[in-house]
C-alpha positions in Angstrom: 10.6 3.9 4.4 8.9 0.1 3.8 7.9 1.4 0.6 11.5 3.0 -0.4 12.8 -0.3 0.3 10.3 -2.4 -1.6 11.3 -0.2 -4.6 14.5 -0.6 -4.6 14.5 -4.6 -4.0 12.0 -5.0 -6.7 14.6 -3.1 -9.3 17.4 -5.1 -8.1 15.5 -8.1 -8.7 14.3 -6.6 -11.8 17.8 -6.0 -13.4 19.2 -9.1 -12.1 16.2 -10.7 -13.2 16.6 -9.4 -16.7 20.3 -10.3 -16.9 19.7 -13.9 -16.0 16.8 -14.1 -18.7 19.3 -12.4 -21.2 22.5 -14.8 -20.3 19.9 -17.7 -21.0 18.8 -17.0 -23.9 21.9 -16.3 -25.8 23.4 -19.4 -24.6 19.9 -21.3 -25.9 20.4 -19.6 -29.4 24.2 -21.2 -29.5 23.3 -24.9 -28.2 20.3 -24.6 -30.9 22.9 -22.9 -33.3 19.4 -20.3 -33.8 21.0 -17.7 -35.9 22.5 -14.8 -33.9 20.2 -12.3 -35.8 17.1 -13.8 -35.0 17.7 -14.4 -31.0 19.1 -10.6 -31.1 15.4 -9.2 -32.9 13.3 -11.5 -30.6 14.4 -13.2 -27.7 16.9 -10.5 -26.8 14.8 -7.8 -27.0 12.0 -9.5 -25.2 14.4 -10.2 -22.1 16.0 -6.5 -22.2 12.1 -5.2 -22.2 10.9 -7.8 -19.5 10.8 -5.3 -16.5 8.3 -3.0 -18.6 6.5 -6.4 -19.6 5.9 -8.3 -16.5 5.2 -4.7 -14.3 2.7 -3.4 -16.9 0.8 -6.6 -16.9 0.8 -6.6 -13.4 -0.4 -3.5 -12.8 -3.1 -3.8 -15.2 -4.7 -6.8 -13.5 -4.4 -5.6 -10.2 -6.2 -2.7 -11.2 -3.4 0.2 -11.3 -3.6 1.1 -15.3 -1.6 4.5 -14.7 1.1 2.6 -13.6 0.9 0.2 -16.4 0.9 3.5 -18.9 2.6 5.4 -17.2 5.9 2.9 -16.9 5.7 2.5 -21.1 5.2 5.9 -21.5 8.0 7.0 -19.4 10.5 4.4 -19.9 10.3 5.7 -23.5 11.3 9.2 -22.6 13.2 7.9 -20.1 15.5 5.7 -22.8 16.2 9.1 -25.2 16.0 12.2 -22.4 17.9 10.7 -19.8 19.8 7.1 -21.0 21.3 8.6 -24.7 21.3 11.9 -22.9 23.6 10.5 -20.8 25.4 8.1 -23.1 26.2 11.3 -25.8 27.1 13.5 -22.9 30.3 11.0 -22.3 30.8 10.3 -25.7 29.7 11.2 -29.3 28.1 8.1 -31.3 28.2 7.9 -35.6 24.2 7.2 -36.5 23.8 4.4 -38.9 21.5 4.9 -42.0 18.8 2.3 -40.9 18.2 5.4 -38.1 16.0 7.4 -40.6 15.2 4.6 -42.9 13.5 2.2 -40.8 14.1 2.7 -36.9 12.7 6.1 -36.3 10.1 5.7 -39.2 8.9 2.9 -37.3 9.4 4.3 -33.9 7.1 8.0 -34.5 4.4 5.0 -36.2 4.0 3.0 -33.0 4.2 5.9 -30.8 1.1 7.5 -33.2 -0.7 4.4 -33.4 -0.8 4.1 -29.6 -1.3 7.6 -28.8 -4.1 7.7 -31.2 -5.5 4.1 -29.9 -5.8 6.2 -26.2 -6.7 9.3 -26.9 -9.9 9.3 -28.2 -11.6 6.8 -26.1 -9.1 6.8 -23.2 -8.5 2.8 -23.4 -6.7 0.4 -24.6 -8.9 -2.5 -26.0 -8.3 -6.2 -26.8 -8.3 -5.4 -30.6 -5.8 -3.2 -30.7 -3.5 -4.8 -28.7 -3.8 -7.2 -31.4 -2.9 -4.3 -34.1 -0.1 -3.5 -31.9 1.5 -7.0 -31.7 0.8 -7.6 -35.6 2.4 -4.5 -36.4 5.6 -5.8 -34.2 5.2 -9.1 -35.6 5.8 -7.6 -39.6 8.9 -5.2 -38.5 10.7 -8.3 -36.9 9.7 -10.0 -40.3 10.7 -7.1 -42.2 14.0 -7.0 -40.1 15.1 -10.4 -40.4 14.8 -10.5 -44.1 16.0 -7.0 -45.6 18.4 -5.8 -42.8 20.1 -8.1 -41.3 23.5 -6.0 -42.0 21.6 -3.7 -40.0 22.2 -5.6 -36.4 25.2 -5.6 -35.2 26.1 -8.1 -32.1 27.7 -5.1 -29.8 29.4 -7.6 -26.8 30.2 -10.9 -29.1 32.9 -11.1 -25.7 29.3 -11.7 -23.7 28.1 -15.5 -25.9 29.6 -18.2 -23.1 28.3 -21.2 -24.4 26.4 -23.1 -21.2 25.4 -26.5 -20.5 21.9 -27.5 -20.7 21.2 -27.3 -16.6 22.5 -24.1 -16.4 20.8 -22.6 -18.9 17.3 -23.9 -17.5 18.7 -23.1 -14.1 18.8 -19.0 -15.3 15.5 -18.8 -16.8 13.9 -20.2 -13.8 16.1 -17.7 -11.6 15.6 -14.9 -14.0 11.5 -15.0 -14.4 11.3 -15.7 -10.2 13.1 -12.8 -10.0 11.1 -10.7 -12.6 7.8 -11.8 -10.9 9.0 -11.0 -7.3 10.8 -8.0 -8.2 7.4 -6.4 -10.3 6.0 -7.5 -7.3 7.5 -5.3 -4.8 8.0 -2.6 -7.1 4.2 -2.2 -7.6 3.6 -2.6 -3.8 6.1 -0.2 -3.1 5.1 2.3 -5.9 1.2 2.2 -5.0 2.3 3.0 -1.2 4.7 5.7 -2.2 1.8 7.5 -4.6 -0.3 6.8 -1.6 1.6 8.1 1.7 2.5 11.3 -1.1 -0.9 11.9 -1.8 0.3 11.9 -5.6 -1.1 9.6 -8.1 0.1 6.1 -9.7 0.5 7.9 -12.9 3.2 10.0 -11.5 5.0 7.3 -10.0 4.8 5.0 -12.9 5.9 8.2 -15.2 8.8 8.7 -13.0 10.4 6.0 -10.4 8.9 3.3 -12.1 10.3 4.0 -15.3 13.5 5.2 -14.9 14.1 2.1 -12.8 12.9 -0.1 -15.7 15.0 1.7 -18.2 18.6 0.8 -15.4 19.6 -2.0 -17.8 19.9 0.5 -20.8 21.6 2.5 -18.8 23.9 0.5 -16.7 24.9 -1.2 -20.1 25.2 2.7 -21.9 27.6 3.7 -19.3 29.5 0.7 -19.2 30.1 0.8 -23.0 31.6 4.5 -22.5 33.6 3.7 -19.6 35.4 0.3 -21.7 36.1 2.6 -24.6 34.0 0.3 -26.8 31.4 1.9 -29.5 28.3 2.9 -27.2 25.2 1.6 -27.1 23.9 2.6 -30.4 20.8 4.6 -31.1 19.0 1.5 -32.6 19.1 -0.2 -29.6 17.3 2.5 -27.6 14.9 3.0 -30.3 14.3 -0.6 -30.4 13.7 -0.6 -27.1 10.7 2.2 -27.3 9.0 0.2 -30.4 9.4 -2.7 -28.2 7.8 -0.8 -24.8 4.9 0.3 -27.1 4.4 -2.9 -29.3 5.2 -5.7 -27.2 4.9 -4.5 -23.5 0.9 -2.4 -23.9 0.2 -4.9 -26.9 0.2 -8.0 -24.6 -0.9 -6.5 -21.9 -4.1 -4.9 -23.1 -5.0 -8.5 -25.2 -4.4 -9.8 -21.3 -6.9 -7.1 -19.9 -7.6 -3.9 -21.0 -6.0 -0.8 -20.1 -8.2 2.5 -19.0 -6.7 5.9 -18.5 -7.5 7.0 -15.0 -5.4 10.2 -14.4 -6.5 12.5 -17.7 -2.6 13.7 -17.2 -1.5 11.0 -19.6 -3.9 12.1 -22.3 -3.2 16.1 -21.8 0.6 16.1 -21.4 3.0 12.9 -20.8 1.6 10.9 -24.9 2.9 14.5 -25.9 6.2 14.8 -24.5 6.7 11.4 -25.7 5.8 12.1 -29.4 7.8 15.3 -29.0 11.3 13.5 -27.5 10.6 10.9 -30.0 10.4 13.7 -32.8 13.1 15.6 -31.3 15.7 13.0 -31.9 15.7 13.1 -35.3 16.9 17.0 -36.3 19.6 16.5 -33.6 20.9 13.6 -35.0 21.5 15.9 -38.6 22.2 19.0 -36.6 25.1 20.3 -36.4 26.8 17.3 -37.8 25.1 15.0 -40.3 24.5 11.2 -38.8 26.1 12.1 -35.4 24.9 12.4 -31.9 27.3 14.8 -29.4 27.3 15.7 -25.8 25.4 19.2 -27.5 23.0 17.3 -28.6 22.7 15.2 -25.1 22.2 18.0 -23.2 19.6 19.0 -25.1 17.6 16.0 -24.7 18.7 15.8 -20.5 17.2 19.5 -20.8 14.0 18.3 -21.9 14.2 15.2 -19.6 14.6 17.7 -16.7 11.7 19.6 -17.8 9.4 16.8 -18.2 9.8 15.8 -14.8 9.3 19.5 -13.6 6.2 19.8 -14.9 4.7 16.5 -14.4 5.6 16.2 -10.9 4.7 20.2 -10.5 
């Protein structure tokens, strides 16, 4: 019961954690009149991936890899079976070009590049965390110069201009809360794998990452229920080149990352190269450029089945 309640304190800390670091850093890029594009590419999509990035590197230097790996791994299934799943379910979304031209391109090349990295030698090593980060490094580059049509601020509503004191006041409150709630959620997930006799792969592949992937969520559903264009498929995909990139790039140049439950070699890289692959005849099928509640209940179906299997 302890450990129930640690997990669900750390993701509330987590989210609101998040939120705080994403309030701040708009209003930072509006006092420093920072071009909206660039915050939105960087800073935005650092905060929104913070969870992932502060529990990975957490686990990975307290010695709980799998839970590292296994909350990138999953949050990235998580974010296309279960959050667009979800999202398309309530309400069909138009595709933008840049989907098959850059974002998924990119998307199937870091999720290769990783699952290549691991699976050979089971370990992620300082070097190619480095290869990760310069890889995210040149899309943001390639972003901010050739597609910058391509972003599209989806709450302008959301820019409140804030004095100086609160802004520092947020990103104070906002990292405290990331560090205590990754924190408790590792302490409550390693006790929960634990009393289950299960291992920190499976709750990094499941608990874990569906509570880091709440903001996408939270924000999806929110979108649908204000009648406002949903949270767009770049976003989400976005999000997964971030998890991969960013999150397992920083933390294996921090400390290395080795694969202690062979699960995440045999089956859960594969599901996520196969959701990630499985995105992109739905989005042409039935209807060209378009994502229906078909369509989401097709990826929820595969969600579902993940979670069968790797819990089975």
């Amino acid at each position: 019961m302890g450990n129930l309640l640690f997990i669900v304190l750390g993701l509330v800390l987590l989210i609101a954690g998040g939120n705080w670091l994403l309030k701040s850093a708009v209003a930072l890029s509006l006092r420093m009149n920072i071009p909206k594009i660039v915050v939105g590419m960087t800073v935005v999509s650092f905060a929104t991936s913070a969870p992932e990035l502060i529990v990975s590197i957490k686990a990975a230097l307290d010695g709980f890899p799998d839970l590292a790996l296994g909350n990138v791994v999953g949050s990235n299934i998580a974010n296309l079976g279960l959050v667009l799943a979800i999202t398309v379910i309530m309400g069909s979304i138009d595709v933008r070009k840049s989907f098959y031209t850059t974002d998924w391109p990119v998307m199937m090349l870091a999720s290769l590049l990783f699952g290549g990295f691991i699976y050979f030698d089971g370990e992620l090593q300082q070097y190619e965390g480095i290869i990760l980060v310069s890889f995210l490094f040149v899309f943001l580059v390639y972003l901010l110069r050739f597609q910058k049509t391509a972003v599209v601020d989806e709450m302008p509503e959301d820019d409140v201009p804030l004095p100086l004191y609160k802004i520092v006041l947020f990103l104070g409150i906002g990292g405290t809360a990331l560090w205590g709630g990754s924190e408790l959620l590792i302490d409550g997930s390693v006790g929960l794998a634990s009393s289950f006799g299960v291992s920190d792969r499976i709750i990094g592949i499941t608990i874990v990452s569906v509570g880091t992937s709440i903001p996408e969520l939270a924000a999806s559903v929110i979108a649908v229920l204000k009648k406002e264009k949903a949270i767009s498929l770049g976003n989400l995909i976005g999000s997964n080149i971030f998890n991969l990139l960013a999150v397992l790039g920083i933390t294996s140049i921090i400390t290395p990352i080795t694969v202690m439950d062979q699960g995440l070699l045999s089956s859960d890289i594969f599901w996520m190269l196969g959701i990630s692959f499985l995105v992109l005849p739905l989005v042409f099928f039935p209807k060209g450029l378009r994502l229906g509640w078909r369509d989401g209940l097709i990826l929820l179906a595969f969600y579902v089945t993940f979670v069968y299997f790797t819990i089975k």
